[in-house]
GUTI-599041 format. One record per atom (N, C-alpha, C): residue in three letters; x, y, z. Coordinates in steps of 0.1 Angstrom, whole numbers, plus 5000, padded with zeros to 4 digits. Layout:
// residues N
ALAXYZ/...
***
This chain:
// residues 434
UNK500849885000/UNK500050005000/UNK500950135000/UNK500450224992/UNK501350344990/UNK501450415001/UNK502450475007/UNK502550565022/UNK503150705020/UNK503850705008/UNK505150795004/UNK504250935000/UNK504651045005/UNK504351175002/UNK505351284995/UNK505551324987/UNK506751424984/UNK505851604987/UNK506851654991/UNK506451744993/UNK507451874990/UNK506751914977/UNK507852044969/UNK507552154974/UNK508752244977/UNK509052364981/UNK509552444969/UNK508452514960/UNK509452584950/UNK510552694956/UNK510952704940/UNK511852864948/UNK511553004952/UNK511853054959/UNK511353214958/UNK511853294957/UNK511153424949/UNK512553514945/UNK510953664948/UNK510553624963/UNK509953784964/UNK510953884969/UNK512253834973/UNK512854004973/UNK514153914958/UNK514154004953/UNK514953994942/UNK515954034948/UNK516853984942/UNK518553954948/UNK519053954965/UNK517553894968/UNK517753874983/UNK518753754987/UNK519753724993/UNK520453634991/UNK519853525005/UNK519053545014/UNK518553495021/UNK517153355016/UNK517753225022/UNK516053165019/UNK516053155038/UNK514953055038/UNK514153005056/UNK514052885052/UNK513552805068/UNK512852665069/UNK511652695059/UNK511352615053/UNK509952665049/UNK508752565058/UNK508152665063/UNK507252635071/UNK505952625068/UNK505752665054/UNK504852605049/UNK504252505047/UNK505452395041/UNK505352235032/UNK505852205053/UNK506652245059/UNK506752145073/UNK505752145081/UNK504952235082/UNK503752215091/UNK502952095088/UNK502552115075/UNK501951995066/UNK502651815070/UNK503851865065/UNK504751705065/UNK504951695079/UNK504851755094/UNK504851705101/UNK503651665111/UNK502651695103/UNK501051645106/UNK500751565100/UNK501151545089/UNK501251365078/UNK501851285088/UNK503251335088/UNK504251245095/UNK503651175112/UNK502851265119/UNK502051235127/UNK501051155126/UNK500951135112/UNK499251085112/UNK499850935108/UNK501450895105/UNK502050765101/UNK502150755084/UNK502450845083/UNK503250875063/UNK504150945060/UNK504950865052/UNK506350865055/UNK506550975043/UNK506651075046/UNK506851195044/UNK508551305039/UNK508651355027/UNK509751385023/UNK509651555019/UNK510351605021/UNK510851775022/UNK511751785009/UNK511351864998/UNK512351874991/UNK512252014988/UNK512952104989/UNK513252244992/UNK514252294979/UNK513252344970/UNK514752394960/UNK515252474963/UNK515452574973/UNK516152664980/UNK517352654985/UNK516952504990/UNK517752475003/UNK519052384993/UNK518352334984/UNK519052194972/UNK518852194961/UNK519952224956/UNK519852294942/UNK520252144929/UNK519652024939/UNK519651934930/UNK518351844933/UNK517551854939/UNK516551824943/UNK515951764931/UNK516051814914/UNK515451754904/UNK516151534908/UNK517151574915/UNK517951394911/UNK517351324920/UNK516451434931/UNK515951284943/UNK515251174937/UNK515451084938/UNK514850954928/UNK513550904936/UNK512350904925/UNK511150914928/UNK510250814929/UNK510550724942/UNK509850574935/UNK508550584936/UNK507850554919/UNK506250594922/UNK505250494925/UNK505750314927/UNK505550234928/UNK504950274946/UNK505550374954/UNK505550394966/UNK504750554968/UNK504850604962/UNK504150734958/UNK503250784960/UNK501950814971/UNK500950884974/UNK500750964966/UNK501351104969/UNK500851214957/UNK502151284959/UNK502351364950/UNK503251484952/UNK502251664960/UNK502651704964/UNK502351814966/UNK503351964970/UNK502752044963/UNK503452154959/UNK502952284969/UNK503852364974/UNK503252504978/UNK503752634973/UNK502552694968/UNK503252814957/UNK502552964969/UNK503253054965/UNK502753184969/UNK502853284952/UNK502153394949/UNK502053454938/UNK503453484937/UNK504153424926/UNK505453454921/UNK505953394913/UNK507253344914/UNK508553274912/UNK507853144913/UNK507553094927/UNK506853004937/UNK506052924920/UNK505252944916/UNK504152904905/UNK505052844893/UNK506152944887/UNK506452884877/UNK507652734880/UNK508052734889/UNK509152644896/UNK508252524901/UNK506952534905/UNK506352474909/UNK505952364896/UNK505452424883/UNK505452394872/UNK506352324863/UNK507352314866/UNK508852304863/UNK508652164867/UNK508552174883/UNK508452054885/UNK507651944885/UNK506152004883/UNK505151914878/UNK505551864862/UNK506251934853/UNK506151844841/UNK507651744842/UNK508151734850/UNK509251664856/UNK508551524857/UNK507451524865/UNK507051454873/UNK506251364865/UNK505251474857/UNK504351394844/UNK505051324836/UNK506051364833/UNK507251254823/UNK507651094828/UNK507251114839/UNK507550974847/UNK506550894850/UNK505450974855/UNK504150914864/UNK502851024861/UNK501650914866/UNK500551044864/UNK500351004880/UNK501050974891/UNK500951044900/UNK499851174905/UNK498651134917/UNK498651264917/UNK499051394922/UNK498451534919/UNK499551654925/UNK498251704930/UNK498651764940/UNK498351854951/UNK498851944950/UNK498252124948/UNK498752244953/UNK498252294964/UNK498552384975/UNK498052434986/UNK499252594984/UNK498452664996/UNK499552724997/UNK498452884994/UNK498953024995/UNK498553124990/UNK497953154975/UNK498753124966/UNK498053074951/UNK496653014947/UNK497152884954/UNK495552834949/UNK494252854954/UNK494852924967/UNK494152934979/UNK492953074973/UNK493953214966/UNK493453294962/UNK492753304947/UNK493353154937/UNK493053144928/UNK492453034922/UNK491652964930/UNK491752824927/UNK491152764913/UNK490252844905/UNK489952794895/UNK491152774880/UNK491552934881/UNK493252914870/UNK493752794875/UNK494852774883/UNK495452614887/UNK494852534887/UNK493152494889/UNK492552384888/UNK492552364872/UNK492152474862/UNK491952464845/UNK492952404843/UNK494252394846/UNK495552414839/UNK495752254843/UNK496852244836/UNK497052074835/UNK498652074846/UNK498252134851/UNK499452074866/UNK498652054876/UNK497952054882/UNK497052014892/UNK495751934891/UNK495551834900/UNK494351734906/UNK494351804911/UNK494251854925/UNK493751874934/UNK494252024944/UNK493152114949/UNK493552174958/UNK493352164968/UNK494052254978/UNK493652284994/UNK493452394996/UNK492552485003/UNK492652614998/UNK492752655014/UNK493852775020/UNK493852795038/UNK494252715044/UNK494652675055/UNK495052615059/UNK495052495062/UNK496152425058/UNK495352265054/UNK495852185059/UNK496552195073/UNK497152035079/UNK496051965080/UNK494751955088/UNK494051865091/UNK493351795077/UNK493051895065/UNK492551855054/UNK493451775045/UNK494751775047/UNK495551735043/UNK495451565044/UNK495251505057/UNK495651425062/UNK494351345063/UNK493351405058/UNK491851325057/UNK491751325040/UNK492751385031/UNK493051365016/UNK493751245016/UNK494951245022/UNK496551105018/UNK495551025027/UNK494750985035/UNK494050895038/UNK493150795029/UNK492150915025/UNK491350885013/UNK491950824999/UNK493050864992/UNK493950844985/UNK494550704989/UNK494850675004/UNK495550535006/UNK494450485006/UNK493750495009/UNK492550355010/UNK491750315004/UNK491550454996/UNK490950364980/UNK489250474984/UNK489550554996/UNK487950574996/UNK487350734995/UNK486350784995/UNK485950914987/UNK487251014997/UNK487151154982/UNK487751274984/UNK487151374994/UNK487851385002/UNK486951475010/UNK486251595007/UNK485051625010/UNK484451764999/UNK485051875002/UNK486151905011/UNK487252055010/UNK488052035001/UNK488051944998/UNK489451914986/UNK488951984972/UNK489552094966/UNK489252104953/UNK489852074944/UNK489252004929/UNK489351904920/UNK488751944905/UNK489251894896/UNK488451874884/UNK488151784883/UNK487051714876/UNK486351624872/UNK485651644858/UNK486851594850/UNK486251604835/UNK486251764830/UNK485451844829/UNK485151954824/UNK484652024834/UNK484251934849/UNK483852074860/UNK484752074872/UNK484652164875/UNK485852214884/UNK484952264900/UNK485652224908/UNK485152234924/UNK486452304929/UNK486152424935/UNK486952494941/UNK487952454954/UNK486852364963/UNK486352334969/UNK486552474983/UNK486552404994/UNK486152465006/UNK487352565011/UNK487352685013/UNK488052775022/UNK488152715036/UNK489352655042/UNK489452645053/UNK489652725058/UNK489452755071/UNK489652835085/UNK490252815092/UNK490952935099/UNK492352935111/UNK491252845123/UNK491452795132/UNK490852775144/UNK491052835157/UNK490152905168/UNK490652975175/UNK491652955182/UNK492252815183/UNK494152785186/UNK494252695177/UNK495552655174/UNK496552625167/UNK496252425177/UNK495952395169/UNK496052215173/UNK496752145162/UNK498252165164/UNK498752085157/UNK499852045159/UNK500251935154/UNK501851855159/UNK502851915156/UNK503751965166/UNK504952035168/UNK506251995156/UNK506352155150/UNK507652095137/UNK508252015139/UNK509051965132/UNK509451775129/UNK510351815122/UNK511651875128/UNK512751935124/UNK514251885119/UNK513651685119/UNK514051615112/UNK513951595098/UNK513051615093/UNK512051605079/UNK513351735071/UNK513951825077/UNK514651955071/UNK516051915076/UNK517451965069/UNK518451985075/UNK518152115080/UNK518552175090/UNK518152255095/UNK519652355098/UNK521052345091/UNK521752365091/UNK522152445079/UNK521552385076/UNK521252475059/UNK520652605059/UNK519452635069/UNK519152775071/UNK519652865082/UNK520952815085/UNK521252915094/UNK521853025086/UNK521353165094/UNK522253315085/UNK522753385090/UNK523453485083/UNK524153585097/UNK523853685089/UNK522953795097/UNK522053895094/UNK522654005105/UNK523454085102/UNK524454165107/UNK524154205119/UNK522254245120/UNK521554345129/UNK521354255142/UNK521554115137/UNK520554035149/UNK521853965152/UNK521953885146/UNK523553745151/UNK524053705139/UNK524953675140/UNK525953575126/UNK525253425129/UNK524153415141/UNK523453275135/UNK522053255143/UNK521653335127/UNK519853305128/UNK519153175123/UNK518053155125/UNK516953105121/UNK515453155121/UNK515053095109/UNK513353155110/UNK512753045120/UNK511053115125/UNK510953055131/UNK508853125130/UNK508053045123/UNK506553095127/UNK505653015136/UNK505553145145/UNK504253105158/UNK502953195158/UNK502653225148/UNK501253235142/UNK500853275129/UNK499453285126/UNK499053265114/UNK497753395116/UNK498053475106/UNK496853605103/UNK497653705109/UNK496453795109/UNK496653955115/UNK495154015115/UNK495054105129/UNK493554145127/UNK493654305124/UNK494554345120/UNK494154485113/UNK493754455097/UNK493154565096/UNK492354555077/UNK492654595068/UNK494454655069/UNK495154695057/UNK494354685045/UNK494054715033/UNK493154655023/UNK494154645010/UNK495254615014/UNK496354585002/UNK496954465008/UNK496654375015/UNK497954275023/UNK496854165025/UNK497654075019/UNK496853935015/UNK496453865030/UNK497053875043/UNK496753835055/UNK495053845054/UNK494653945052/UNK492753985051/UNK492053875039/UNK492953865032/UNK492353765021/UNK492053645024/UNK493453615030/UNK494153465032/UNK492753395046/UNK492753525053/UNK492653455072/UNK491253535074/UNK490853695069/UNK489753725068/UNK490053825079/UNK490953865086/UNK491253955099/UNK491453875113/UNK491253755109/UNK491153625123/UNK492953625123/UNK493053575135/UNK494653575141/UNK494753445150/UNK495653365152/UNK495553225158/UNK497153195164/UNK497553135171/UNK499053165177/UNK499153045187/UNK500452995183/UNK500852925193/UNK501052975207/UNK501152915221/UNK501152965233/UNK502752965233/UNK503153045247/UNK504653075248/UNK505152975254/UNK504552835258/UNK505752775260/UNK505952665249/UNK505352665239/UNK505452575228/UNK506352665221/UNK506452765218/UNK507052895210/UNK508952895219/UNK508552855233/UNK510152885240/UNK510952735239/UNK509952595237/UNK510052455238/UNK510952435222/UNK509952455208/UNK510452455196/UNK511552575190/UNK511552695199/UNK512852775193/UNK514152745204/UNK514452685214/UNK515352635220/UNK515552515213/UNK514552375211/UNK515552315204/UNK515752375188/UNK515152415179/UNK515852455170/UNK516852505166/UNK517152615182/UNK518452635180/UNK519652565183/UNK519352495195/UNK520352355194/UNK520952265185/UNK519552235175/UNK520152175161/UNK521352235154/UNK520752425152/UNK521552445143/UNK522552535147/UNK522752535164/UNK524052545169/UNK523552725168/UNK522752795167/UNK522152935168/UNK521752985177/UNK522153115179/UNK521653195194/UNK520753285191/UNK520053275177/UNK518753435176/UNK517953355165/UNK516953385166/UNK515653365162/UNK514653485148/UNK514053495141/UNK513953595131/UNK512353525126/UNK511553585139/UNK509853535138/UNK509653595124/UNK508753495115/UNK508253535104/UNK506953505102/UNK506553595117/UNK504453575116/UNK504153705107/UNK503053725103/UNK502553825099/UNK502453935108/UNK502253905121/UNK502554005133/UNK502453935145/UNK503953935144/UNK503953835162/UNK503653925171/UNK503354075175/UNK503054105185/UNK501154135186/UNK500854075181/UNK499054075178/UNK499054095195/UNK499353935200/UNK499053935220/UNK500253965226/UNK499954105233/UNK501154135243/UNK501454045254/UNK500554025259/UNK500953925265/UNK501653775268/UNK501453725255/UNK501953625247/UNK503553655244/UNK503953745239/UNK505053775236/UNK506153775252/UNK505453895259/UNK506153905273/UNK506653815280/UNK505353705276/UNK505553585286/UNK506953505277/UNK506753485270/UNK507753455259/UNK509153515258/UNK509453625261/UNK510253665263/UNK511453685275/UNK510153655284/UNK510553655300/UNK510853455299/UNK510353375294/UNK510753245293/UNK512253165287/UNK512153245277/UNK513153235265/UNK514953275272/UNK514253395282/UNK515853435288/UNK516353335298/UNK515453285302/UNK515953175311/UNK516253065310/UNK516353025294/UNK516552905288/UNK517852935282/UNK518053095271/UNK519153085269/UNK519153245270/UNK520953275280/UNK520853395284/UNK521453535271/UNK521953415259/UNK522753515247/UNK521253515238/UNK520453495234/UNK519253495226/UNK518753645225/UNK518953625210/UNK518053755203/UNK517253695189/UNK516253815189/UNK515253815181/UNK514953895172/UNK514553895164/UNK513253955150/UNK512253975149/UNK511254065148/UNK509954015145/UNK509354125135/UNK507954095135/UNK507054205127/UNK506054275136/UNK505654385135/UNK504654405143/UNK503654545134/UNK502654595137/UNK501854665135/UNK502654805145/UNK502454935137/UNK502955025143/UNK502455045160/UNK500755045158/UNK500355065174/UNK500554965185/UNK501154835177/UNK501654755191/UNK502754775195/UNK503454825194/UNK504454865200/UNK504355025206/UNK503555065198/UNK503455255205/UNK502455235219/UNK501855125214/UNK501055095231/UNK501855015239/UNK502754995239/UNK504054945249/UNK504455015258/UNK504254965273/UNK504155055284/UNK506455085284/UNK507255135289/UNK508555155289/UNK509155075292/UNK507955015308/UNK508854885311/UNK508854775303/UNK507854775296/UNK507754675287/UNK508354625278/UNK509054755270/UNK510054795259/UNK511554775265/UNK511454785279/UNK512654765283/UNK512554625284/UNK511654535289/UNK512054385288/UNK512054345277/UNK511954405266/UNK511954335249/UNK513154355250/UNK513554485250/UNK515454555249/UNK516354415257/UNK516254425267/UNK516554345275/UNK516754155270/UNK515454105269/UNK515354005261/UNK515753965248/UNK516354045240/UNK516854005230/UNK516254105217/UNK515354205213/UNK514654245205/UNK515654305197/UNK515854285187/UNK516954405177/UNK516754435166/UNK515454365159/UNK515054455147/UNK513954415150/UNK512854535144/UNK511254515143/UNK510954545129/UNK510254445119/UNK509954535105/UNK508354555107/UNK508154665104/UNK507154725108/UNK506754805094/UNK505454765089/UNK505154835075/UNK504354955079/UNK504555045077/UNK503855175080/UNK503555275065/UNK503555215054/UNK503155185039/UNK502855325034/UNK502755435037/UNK502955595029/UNK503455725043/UNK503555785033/UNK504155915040/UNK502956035035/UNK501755975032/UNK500656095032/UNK499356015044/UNK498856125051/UNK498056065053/UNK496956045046/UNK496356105035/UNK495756075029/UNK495355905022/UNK496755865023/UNK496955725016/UNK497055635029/UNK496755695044/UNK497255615055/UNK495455615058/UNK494655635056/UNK493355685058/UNK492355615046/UNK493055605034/UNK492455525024/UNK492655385027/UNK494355325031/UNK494055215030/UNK493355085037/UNK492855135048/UNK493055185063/UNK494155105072/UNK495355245073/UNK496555145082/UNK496155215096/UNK494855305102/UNK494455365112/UNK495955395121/UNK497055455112/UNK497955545120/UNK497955705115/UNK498855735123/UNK498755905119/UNK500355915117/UNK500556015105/UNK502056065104/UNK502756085118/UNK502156155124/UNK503156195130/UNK503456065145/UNK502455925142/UNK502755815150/UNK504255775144/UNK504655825133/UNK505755715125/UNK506855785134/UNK506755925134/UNK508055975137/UNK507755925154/UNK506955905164/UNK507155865178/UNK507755725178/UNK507055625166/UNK507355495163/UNK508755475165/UNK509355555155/UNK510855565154/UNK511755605162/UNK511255705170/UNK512055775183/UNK511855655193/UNK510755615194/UNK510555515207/UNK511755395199/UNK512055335192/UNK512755215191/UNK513855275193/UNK514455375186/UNK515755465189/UNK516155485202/UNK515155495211/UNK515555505223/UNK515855385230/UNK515155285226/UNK515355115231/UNK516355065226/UNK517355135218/UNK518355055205/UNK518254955199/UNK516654965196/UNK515954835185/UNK515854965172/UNK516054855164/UNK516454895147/UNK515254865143/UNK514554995134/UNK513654955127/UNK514054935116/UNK513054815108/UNK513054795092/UNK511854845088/UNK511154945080/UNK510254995076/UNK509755035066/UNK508854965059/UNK508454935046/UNK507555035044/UNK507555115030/UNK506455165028/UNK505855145014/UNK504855165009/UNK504155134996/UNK503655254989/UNK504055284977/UNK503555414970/UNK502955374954/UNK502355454949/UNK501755414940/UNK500255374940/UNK499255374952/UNK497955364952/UNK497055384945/UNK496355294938/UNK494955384929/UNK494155484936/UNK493655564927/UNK492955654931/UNK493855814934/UNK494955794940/UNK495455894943/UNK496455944933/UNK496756074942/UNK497456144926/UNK498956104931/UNK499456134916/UNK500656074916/UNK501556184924/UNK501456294927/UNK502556354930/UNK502656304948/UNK501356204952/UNK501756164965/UNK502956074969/UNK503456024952/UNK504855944955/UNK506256034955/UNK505956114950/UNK507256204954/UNK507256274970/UNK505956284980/UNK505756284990/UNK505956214998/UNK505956094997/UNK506255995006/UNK507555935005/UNK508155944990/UNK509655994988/UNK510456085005/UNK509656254999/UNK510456325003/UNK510156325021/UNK508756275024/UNK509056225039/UNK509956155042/UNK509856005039/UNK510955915041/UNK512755945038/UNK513256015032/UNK514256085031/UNK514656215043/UNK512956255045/UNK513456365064/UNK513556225073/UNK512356125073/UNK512656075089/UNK513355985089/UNK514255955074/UNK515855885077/UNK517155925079/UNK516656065080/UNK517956195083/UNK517856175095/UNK516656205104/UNK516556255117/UNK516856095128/UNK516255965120/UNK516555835124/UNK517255755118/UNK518855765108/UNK519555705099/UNK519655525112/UNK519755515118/UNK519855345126/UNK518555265120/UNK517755345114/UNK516955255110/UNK517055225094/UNK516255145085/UNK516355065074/UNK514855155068/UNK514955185056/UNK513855235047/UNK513655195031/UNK512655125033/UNK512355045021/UNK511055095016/UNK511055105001/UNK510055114992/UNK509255074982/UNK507954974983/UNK507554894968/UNK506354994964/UNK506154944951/UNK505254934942/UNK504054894947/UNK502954964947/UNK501654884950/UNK501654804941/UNK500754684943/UNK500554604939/UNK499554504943/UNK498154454934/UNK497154414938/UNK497154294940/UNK496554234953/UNK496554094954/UNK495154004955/UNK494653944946/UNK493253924945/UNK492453874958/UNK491453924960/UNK490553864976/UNK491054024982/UNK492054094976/UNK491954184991/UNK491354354987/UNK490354404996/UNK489854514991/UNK490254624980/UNK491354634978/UNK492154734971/UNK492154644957/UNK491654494953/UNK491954434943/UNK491554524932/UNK490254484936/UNK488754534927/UNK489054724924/UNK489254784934/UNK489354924928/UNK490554944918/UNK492154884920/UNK492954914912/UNK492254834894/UNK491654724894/UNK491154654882/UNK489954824875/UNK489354884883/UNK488354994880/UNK489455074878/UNK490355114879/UNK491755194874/UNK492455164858/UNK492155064862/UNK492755024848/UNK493954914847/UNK494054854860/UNK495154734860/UNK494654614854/UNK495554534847/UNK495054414836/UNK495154324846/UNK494254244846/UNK494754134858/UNK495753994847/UNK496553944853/UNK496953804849/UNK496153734842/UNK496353734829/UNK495653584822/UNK496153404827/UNK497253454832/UNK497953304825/UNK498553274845/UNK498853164844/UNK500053114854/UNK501253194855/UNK501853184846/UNK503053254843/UNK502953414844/UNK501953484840/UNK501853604844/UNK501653614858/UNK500853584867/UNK500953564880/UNK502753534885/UNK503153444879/UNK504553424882/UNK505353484881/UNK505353594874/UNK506253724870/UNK505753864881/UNK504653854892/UNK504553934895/UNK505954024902/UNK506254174905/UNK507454174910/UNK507054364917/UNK506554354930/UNK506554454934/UNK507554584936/UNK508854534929/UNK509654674929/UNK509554704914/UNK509154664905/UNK508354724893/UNK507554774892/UNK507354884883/UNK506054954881/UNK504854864873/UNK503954814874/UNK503054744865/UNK501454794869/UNK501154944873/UNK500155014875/UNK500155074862/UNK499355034853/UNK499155184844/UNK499055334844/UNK498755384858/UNK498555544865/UNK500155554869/UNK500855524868/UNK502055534878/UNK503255574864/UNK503655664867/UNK504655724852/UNK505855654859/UNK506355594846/UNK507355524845/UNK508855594847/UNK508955704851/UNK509755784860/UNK510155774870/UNK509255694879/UNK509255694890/UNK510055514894/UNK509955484888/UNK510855314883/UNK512755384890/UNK513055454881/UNK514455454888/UNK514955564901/UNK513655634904/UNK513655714916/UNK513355604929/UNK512355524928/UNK512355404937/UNK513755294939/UNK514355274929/UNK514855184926/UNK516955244933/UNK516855394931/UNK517655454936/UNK517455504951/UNK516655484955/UNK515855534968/UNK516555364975/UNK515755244969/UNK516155154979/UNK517655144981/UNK518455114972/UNK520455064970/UNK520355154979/UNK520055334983/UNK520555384995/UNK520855365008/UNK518855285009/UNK518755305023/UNK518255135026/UNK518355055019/UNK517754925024/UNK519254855017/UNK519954795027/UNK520954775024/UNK521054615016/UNK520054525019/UNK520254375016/UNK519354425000/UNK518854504996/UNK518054444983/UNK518854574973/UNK519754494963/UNK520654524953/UNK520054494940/UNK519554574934/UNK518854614918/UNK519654594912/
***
């Protein structure tokens, strides 16, 4: 009876000439809730193994393959390696992941996919490679074609906690992602302990993906899985890659206050929403300081309010400049992203948010300032008004694959502004080289 699962990690190229990859936590969450469920389960990471095409594929043993793409690179690599695969076997394929999740009908038409998962899909996963091994019906979340009709199938849902089997950090060499990120330690690892965000940005796929819902591992599962990870890979700092690990203050604190007692050199990363940290009482900010905190990327996405009020990031200019003085004063390093180019608005607001971000990196140069291209991501509010603007949406797979937010691809947006951006980042964001 077949047991075998492959599980492809395409490659990713969303920061272009980013020289950094991660664990991917995507395909491991998955394979280590298979692997829980008794299926013997394989990780193949083209990031991590840049021969991954040679792993020899016995299909005699073969469950399904399954792939996880995000809008990008992720899609065509993924593709790459579905017709790899079709050359050998009709095996079936499985996509999950942000793509199919927000697209599922395109990938279902196209001849690289049987089947999707759409949201989060450990448990769905594992009531699929079930059904598959035993010969008995597809579960109705699973989406499929059949002949000429196509089933989306079911949007899973975060659950109000996280019930699921602890990474399985065997399944990965985990030595392979260690990095030395100048700001935090010469030996990081990634590391995600939740899933969403409840603010309503209306440009940021978190709202698409999760709907504003937020879900999180507790802090001693979070201090249990990043102590031994770092053990494995012989690392003293950690580089959270939730969508916002400070959603619960509380959660963090406690976490923070746990983590020092386990290891006393340990530092951290994270993301957060500007007001969770401006609502950080001193002492608080001092036990982060204290605890390891040394960079926060924090998107705070224009320098007009006008465009801070449209999208709604419910901050105020002049919160950016307190944002920045409060980390300044804690000697935590901001990374701070902003986004220009908005439909609707006039263009001279990008030479504004330009010429802000150029005062409040004079007055705060310890911090990092980065700048993309809006860019629409389907399911999320801002989709549908840039399409009434005049943006073409993706026909194809491959157009989706080529998406690249430090390009101009708004038709309102003068192509002038391509090497003003592009000269703006090499300045002041030091890891992303054009």
């Amino acid at each position: 009876m077949k047991n075998k699962i492959i599980l492809f990690h395409p490659q990713t190229d969303h920061e272009r000439n980013y020289s950094f990859y991660w664990i991917p936590y995507s395909v491991l969450s998955i394979a280590s809730e298979l692997e829980q469920a008794g299926f013997d389960v394989v990780i193949l990471d083209a990031n991590a193994d840049a021969e991954y095409e040679k792993y020899p594929l016995d299909f005699e043993h073969i469950l399904f393959v399954g792939i996880s793409a995000m809008i990008g690179r992720q899609i065509s690599n993924g593709i790459e390696y579905v017709n790899m695969i079709r050359q050998k076997s009709d095996v079936p394929i499985l996509w999950g992941g942000a793509f199919p999740t927000l697209q599922p009908k395109m990938i279902l038409e196209s001849q690289y996919a049987d089947y999707i998962i759409r949201g989060p899909g450990e448990h769905l996963i594992v009531e699929f490679a079930n059904a598959l091994k035993y010969g008995i019906q597809i579960p109705s979340g699973v989406g499929r074609k059949t002949g000429e009709e196509i089933n989306e199938g079911a949007l899973q849902q975060l659950d109000s906690t996280i019930d699921l089997a602890d990474y399985n950090y065997d399944l990965v060499n985990v030595r392979d992602y260690v990095r030395n990120d100048i700001h935090i330690s010469d030996r990081v690892l990634n590391y995600i302990s939740s899933r969403g965000c409840p603010y309503r940005c209306g440009f940021c796929t978190e709202t698409a993906l999760y709907h504003r819902k937020w879900t999180a591992f507790n802090a001693d599962r979070i201090v249990r899985e990043t102590v031994k990870l770092m053990d494995l890979g012989n690392a003293n700092a950690i580089k959270f890659y939730d969508a916002n690990f400070f959603v619960d203050k509380k959660r963090v604190l406690e976490f923070v206050q746990k983590i020092t007692c386990e290891r006393d050199d340990f530092r951290f990363a994270a993301s957060a929403h500007p007001q969770n940290i401006l609502n950080m009482a001193d002492s608080e900010m001092e036990l982060l300081k204290k605890g390891g905190l040394k960079r926060l990327l924090v998107g705070l996405e224009s320098g007009v309010q006008e465009e801070l009020d449209f999208i709604p990031k419910d901050l105020k200019i002049s919160q950016i400049y307190d944002l920045a003085r409060k980390l300044s004063h804690y000697g935590i390093r901001g990374s701070f992203t902003f986004i220009t180019g908005y439909p609707t608005m006039p263009m001279e607001n990008i030479d504004k948010t330009l010429e802000f971000v150029e005062k409040i990196s004079d007055m705060f140069p310890q911090h990092e300032y980065k700048v993309h291209f809006f860019m629409p991501y389907p399911g999320t509010k801002m989709y549908d008004v840039a399409v009434k603007q005049g943006f073409v949406e993706p026909k194809s797979l491959i157009e989706w694959s080529t998406y690249d937010y430090y390009k101009i691809n708004m038709p309102w947006v003068e192509q002038k502004y391509q090497n003003a951006i592009d000269d703006f980042n090499k300045k002041h964001c030091p890891y992303v080289h054009l």
